[in-house]
N, C-alpha and C positions, 0 to 999 in steps of 0.2 A: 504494500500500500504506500501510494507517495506521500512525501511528508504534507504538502497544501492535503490532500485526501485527508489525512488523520486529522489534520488541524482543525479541518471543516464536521468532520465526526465529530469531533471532540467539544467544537462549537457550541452542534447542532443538541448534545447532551447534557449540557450544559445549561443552555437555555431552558429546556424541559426540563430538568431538575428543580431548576431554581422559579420556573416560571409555567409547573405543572398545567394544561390543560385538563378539563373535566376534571377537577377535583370536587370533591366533596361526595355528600350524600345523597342520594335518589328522595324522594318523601317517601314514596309508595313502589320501591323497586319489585319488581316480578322474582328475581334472587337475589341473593348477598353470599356472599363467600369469603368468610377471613382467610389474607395468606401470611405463612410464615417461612423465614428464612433465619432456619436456627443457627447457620454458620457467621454470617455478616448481622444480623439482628432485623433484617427489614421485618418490616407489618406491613400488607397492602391490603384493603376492603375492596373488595368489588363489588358495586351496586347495577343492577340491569333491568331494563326495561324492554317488552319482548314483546312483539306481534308473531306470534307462530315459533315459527325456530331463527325468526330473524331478530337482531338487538337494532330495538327502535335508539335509545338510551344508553350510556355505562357512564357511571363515576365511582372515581378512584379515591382513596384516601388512606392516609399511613405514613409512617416515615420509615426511613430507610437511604441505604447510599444513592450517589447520584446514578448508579445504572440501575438500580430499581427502582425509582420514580421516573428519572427519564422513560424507562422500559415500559410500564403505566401509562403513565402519557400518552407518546408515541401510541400505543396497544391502544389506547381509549380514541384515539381521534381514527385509525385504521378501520377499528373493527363495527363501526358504527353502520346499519343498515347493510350489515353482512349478514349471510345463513351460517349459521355451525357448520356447514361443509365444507364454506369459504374461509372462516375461519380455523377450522381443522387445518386447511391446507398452505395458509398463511404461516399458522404456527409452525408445521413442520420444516417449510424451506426457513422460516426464520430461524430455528431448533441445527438446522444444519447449517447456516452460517455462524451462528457464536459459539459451534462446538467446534470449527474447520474445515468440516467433510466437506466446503464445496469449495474451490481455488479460489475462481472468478464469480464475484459478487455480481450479480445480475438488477444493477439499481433500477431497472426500469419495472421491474418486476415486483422486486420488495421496496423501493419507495424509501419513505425514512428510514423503513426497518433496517437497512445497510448501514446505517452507522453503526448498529451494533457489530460489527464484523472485526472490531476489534479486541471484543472478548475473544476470541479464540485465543489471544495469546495470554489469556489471564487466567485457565480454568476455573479457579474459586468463584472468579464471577459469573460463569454460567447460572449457576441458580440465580442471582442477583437479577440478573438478565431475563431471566424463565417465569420467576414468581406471578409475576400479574397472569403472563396466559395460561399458566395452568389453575390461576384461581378464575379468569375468566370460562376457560374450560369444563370446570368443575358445576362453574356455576348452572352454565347451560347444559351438564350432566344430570343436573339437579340432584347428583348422589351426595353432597357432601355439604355441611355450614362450613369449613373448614379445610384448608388444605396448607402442607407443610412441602417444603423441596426436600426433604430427608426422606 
């Protein structure tokens, strides 16, 4: 990755961090999903608002490092008036980019989500990175109040 690339990553997570999109609570969300990251300490809430299998809605809240709020973020503005299919399949190429499995980042495909391609070289921060979509996951699972990265 060239160094302007990382810079512009680095930015772009930055800003989300500190300048969260869709934060806060739902009033009346359709699920809720506490997530935890018992390694780095994050807490993310995931609140949803659903027509069908599609998310009308999502807000985020929690603290946590800057790549798991960014990561929230980012996830909250993406997965809006997406079906769980779409989203399933979002997750996975995003899942393989901050673990490395893929060389070539394909930004036109995953959008903001390429900033995070810099976790790969961090592993600890995969989950940091994972936590929001697998409590968004979970949520439109609707098996779980809760979900942990462990």
């Amino acid at each position: 990755m060239s160094s302007e690339l990382q810079a512009l990553y680095q930015e772009v997570i930055m800003d989300h961090y500190k300048r969260p999109r869709n934060w806060g609570a739902l009033e009346k969300p359709d699920r809720h999903v506490d997530g935890h990251n018992p390694l780095c300490g994050d807490r993310i809430s995931i609140d949803l608002a659903l027509d069908g299998e599609t998310v009308k809605d999502v807000r985020c809240q929690g603290t946590g490092c800057a790549i798991s709020v960014a990561s929230a973020s980012v996830m909250s503005e993406i997965v809006k008036g997406k079906s769980r299919a779409e989203i399933d399949a979002l997750f996975e190429k995003f899942h393989d980019v901050v673990i490395g499995k893929v060389g070539e980042v394909d930004q036109e495909q995953l959008g903001k989500l390429a900033v995070f391609a810099g976790v790969a070289q961090f592993p600890a921060r995969v989950k940091c990175a994972t936590l929001a979509w697998h409590a968004v996951i979970a949520a439109l699972e609707s098996e779980a109040d809760s979900v942990t990265t462990e």
